[in-house]
N, CA, C and O atoms as a printed pandas DataFrame, in Angstrom:
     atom_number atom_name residue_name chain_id  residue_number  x_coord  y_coord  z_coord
0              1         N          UNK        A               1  -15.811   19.903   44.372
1              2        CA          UNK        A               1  -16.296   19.722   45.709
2              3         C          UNK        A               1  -15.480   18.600   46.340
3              4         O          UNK        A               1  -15.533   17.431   45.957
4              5         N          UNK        A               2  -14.703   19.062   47.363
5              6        CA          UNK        A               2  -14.063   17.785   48.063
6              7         C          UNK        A               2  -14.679   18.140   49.442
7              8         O          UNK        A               2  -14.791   19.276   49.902
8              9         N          UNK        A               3  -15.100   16.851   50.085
9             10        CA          UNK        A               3  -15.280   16.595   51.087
10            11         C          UNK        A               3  -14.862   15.152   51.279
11            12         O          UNK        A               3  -15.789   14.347   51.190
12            13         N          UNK        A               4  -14.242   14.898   51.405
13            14        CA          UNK        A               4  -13.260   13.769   52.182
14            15         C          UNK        A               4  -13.371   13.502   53.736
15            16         O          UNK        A               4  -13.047   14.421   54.489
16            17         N          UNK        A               5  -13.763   12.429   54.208
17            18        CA          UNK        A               5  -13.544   12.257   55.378
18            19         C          UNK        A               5  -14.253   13.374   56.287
19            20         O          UNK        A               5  -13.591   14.234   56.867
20            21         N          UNK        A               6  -15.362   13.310   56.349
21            22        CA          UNK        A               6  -16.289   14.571   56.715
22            23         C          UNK        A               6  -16.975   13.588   57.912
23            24         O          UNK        A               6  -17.166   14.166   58.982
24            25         N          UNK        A               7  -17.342   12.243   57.846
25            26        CA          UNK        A               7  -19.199   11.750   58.538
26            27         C          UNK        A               7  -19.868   11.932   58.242
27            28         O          UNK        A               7  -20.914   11.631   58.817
28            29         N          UNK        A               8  -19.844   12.499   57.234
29            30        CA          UNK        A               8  -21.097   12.633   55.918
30            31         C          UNK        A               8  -22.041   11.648   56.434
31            32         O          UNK        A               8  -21.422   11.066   57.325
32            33         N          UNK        A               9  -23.197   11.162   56.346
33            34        CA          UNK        A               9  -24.069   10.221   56.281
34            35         C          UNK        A               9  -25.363   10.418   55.648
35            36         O          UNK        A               9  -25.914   11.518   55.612
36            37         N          UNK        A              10  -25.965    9.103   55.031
37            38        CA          UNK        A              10  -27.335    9.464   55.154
38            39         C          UNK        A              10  -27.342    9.275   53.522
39            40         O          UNK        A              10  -26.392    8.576   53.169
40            41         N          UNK        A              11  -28.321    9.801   52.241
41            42        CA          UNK        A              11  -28.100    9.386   50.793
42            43         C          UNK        A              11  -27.200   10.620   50.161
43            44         O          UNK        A              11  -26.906   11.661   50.748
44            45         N          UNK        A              12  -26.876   10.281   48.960
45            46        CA          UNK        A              12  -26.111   11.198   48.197
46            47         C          UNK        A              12  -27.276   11.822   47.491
47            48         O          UNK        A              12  -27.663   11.068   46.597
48            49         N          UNK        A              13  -28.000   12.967   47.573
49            50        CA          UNK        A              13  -28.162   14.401   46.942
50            51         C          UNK        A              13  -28.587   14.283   46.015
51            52         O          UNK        A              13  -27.868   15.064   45.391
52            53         N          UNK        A              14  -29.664   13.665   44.876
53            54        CA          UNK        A              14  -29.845   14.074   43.562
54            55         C          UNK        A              14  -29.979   15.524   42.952
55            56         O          UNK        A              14  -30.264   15.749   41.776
56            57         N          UNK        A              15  -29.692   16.627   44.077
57            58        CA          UNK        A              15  -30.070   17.833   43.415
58            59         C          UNK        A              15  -28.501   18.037   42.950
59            60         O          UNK        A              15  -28.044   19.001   42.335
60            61         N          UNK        A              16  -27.789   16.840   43.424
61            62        CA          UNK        A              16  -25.815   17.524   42.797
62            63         C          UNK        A              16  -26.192   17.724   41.297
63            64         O          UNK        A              16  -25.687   18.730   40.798
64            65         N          UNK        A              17  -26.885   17.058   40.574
65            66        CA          UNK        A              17  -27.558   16.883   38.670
66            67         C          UNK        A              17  -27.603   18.286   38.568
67            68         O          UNK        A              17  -27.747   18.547   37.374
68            69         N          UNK        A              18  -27.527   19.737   39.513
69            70        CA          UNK        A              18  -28.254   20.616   39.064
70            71         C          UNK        A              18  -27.204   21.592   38.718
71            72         O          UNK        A              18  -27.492   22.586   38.052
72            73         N          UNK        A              19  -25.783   21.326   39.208
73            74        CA          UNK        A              19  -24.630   21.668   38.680
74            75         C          UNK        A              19  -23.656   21.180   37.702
75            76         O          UNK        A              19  -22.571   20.639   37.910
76            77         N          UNK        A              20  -24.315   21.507   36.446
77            78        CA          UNK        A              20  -23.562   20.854   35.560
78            79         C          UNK        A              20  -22.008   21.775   35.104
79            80         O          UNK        A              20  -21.599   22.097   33.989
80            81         N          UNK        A              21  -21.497   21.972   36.283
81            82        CA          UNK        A              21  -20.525   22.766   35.748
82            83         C          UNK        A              21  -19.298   22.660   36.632
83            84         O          UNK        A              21  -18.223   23.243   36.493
84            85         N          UNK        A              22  -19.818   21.462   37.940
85            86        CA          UNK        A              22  -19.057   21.137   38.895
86            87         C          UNK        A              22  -18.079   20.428   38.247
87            88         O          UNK        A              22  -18.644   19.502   37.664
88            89         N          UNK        A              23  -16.832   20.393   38.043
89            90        CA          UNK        A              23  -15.239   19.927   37.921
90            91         C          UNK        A              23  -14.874   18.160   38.423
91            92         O          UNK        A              23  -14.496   17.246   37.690
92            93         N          UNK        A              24  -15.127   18.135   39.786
93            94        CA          UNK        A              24  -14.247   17.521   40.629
94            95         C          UNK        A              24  -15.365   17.146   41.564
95            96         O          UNK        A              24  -15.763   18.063   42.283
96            97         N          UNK        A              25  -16.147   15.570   41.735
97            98        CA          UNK        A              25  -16.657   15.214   43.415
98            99         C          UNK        A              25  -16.167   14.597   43.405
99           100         O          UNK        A              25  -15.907   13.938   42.397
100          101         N          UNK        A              26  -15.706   14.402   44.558
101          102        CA          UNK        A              26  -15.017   13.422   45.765
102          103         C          UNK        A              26  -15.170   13.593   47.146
103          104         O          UNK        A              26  -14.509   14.420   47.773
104          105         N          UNK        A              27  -15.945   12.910   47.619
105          106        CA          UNK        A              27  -16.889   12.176   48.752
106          107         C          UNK        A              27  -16.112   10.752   49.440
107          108         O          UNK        A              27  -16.674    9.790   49.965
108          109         N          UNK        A              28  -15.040   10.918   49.296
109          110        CA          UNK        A              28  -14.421    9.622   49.577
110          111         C          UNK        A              28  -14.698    9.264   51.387
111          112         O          UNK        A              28  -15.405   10.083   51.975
112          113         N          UNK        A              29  -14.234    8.269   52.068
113          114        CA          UNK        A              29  -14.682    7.800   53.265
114          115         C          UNK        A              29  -15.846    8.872   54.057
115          116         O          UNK        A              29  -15.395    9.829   54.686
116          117         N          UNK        A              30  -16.888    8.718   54.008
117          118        CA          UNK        A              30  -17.934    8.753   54.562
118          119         C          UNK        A              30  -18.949    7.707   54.276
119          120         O          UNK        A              30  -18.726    6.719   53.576
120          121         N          UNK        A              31  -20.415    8.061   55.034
121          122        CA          UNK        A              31  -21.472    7.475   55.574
122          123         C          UNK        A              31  -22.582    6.890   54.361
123          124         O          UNK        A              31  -23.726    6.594   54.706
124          125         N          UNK        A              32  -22.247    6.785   53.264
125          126        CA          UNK        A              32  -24.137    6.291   52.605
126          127         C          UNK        A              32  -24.369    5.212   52.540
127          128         O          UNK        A              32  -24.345    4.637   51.451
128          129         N          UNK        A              33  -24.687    4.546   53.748
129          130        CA          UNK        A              33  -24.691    3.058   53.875
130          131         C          UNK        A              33  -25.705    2.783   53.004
131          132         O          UNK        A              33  -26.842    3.093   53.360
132          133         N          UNK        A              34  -25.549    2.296   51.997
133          134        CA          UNK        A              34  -26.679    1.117   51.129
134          135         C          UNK        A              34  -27.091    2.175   50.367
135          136         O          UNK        A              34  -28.068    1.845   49.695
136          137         N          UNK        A              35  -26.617    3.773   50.118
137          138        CA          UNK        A              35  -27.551    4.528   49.171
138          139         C          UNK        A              35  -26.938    4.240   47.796
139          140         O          UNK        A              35  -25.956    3.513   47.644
140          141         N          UNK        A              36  -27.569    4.842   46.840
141          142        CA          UNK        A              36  -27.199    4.873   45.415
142          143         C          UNK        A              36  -26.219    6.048   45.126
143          144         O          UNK        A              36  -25.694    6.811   45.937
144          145         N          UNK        A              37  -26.087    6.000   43.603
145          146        CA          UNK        A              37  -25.302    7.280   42.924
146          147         C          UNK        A              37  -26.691    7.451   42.226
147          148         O          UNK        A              37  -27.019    6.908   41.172
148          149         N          UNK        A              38  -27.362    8.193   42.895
149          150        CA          UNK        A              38  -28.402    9.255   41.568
150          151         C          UNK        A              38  -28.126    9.253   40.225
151          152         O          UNK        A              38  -27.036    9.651   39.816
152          153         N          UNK        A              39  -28.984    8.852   39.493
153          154        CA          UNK        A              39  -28.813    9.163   38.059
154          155         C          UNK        A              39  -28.737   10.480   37.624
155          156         O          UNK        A              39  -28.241   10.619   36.506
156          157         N          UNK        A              40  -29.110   11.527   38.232
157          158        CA          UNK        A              40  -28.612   12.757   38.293
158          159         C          UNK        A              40  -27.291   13.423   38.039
159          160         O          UNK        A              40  -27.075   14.531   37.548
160          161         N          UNK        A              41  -26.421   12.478   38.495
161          162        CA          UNK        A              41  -25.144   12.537   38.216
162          163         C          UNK        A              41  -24.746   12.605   36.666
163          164         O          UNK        A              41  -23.875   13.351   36.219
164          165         N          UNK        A              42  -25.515   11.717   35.919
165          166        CA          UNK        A              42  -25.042   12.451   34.514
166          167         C          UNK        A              42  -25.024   13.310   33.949
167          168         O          UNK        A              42  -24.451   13.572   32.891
168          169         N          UNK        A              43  -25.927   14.114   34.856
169          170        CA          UNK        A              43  -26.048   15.497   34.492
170          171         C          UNK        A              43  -24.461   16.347   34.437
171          172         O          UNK        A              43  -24.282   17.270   33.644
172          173         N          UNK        A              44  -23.495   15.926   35.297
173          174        CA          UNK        A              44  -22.277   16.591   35.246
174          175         C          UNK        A              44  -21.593   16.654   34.381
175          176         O          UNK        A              44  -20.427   16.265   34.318
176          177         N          UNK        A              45  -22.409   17.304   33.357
177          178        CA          UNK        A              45  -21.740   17.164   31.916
178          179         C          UNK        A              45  -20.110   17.588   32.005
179          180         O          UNK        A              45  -19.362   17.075   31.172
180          181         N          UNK        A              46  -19.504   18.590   33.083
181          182        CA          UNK        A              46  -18.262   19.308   32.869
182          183         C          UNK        A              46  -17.124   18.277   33.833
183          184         O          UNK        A              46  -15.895   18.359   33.835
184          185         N          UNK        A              47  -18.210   17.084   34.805
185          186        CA          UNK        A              47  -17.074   16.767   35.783
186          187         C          UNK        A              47  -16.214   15.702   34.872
187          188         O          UNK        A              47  -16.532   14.838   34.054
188          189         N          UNK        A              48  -14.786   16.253   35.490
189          190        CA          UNK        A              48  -13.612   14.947   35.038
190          191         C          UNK        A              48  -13.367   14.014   35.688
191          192         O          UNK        A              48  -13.219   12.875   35.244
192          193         N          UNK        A              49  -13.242   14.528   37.462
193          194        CA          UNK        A              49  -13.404   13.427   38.509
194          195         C          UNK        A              49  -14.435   13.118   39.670
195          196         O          UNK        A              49  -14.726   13.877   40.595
196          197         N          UNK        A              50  -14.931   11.837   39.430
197          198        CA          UNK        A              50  -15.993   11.577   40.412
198          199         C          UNK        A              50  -15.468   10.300   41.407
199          200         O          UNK        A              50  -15.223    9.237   40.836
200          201         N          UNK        A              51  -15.267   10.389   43.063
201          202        CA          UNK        A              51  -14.521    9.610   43.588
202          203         C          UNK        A              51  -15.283    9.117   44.544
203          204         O          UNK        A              51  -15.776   10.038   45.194
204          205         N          UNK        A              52  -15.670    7.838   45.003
205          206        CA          UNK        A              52  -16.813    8.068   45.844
206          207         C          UNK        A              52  -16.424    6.489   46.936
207          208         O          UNK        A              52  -17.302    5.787   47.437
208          209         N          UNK        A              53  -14.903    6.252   47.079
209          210        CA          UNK        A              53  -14.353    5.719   47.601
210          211         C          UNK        A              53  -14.894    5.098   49.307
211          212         O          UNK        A              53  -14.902    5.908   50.234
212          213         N          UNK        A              54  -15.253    3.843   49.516
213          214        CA          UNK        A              54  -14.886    3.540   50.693
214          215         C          UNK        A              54  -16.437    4.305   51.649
215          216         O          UNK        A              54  -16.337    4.762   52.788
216          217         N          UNK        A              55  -17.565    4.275   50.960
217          218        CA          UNK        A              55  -18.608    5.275   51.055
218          219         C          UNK        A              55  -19.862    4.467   51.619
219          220         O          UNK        A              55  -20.904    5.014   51.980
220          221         N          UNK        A              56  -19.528    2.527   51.660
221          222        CA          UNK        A              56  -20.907    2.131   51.485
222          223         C          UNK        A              56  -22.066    2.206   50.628
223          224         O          UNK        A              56  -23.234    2.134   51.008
224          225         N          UNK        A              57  -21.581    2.385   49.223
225          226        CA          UNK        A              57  -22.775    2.545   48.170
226          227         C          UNK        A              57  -23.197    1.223   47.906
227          228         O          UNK        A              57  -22.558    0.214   48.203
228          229         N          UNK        A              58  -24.279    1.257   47.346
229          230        CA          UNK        A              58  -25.094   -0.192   46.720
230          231         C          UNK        A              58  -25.021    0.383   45.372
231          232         O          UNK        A              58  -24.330    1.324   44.981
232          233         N          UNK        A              59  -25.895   -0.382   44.701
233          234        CA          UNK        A              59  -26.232   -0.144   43.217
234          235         C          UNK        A              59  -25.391   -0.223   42.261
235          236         O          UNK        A              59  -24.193   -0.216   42.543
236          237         N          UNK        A              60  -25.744   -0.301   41.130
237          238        CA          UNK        A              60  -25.460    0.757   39.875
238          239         C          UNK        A              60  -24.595    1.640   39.725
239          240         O          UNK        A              60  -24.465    2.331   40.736
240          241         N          UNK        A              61  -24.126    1.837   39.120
241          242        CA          UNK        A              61  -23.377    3.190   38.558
242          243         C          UNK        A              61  -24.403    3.608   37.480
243          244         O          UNK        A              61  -24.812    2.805   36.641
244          245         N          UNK        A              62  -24.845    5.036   37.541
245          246        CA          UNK        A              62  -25.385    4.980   36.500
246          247         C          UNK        A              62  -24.937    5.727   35.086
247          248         O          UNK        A              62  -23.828    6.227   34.893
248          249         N          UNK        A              63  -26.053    5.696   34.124
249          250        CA          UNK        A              63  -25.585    5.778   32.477
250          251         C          UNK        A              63  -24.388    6.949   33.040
251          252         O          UNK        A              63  -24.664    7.602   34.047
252          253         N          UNK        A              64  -23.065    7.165   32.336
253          254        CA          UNK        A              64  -22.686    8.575   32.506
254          255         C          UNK        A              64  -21.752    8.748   31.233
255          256         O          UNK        A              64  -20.861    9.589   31.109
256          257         N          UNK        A              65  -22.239    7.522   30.066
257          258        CA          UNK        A              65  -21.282    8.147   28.955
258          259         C          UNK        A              65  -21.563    9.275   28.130
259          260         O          UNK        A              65  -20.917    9.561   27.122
260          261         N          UNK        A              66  -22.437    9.845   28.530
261          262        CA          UNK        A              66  -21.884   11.637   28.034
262          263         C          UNK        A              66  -21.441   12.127   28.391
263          264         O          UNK        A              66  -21.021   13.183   27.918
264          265         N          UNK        A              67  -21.198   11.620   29.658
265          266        CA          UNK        A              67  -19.574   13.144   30.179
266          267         C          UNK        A              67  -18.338   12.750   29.651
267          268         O          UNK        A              67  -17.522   12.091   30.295
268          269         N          UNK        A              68  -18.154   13.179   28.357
269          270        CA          UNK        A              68  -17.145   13.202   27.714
270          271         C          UNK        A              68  -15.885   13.740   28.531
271          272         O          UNK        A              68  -14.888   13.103   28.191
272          273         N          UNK        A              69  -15.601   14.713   29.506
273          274        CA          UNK        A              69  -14.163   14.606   29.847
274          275         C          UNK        A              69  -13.781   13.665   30.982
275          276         O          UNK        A              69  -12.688   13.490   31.521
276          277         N          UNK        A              70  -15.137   13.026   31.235
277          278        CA          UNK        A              70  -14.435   12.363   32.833
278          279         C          UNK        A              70  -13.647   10.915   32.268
279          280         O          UNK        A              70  -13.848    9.925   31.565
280          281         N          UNK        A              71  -12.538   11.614   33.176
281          282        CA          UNK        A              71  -11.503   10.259   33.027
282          283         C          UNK        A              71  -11.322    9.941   34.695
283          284         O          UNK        A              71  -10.171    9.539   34.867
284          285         N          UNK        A              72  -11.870    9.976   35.626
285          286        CA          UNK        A              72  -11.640    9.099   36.760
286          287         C          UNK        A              72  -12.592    9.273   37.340
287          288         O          UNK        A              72  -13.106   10.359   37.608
288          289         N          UNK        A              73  -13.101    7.805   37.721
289          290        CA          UNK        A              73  -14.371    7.360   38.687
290          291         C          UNK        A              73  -13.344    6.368   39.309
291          292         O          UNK        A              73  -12.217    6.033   38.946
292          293         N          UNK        A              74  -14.408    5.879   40.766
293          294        CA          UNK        A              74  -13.956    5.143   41.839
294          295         C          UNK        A              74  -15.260    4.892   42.405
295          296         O          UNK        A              74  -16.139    5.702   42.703
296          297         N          UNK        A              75  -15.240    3.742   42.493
297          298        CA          UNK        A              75  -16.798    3.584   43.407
298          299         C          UNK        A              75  -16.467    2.269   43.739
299          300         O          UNK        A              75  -16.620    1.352   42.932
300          301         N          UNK        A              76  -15.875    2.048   45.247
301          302        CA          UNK        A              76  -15.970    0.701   45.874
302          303         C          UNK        A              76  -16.073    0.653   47.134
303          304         O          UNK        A              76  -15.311    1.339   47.816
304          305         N          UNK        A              77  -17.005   -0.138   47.708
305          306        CA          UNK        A              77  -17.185   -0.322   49.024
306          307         C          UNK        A              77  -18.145    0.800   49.384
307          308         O          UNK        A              77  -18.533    0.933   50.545
């Protein structure tokens, strides 16, 4: 799922947890002022890249060492 530079706004989705078979998010420059990354997200047992660049997140990152293939996260600002 790329959506890049969309105006996205508003929180990030805990129902994304319900695709554990999604590859690739990247959500980079848009709107979630002050939201979290759902713990849901570990659910992506299959994703390799999660990019969430330049987004306004708060929080946590949460647990996600069982997704054994992901080799690139980004989460700043």
């Amino acid at each position: 799922m790329l959506l890049n530079n969309n105006n996205i706004c508003g929180y990030l989705p805990s129902e994304f947890g319900n695709f554990p078979n999604m590859l690739i998010v990247q959500l980079d420059n848009n709107h979630f002022d002050g939201a979290e990354i759902p713990a849901s997200f570990g659910n992506l047992s299959k994703i390799v890249k999660l990019s969430l660049r330049n987004c306004s997140l708060q929080g946590v990152v949460p647990y996600l060492n069982r997704i054994k293939n992901l080799s690139y996260i980004w989460k700043k600002g």
